[in-house]
Residue, then its C-alpha position, 0 to 999 in steps of 0.5 A: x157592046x150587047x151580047x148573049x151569052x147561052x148558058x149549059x147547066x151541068x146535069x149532075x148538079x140540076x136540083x129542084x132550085x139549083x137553076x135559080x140560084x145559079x141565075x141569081x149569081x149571074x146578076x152582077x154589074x154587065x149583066x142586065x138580065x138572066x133567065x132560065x130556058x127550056x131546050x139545049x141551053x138553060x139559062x141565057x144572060x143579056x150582057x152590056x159592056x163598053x167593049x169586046x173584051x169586057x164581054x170576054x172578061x164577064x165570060x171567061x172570068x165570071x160566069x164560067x166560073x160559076x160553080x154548075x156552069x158547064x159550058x157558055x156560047x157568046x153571041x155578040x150583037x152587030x151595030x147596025x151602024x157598022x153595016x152601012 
């Protein structure tokens, strides 16, 4: 299962470098990548894991706990196979 998951940083704690080390902290095993935003969002992550609720655990249980994560918003990848 792929998703995105689009990360707020909270604006109290945006430091020079404080992005950065909140990206380095996202690198754990489901995630495959991160990297930080210009816009509404700063950093979006690319998730893989084997099922739905795996993204969930990596989201609720991982990177929202991240000290300086304000807020997520998930979106999961739709398998071409199941739309035929």
């Amino acid at each position: 299962m792929e998703a995105y998951v689009l990360v707020k940083i909270s604006a109290q704690t945006e430091h020079c470098g404080y992005a950065r080390s909140i990206v380095e902290k996202l690198m754990m095993q489901s995630v495959e990548n991160a990297q930080l935003l210009f816009g509404d969002y700063d950093i979006i992550v690319k998730v893989n894991a084997p099922k739905i609720h795996d993204v969930e655990n990596v989201v609720i249980e991982e990177i929202s706990m991240i000290d300086g994560v304000e807020s997520t918003t998930t979106l999961l990848c739709v398998d071409e196979a199941i739309l035929e």
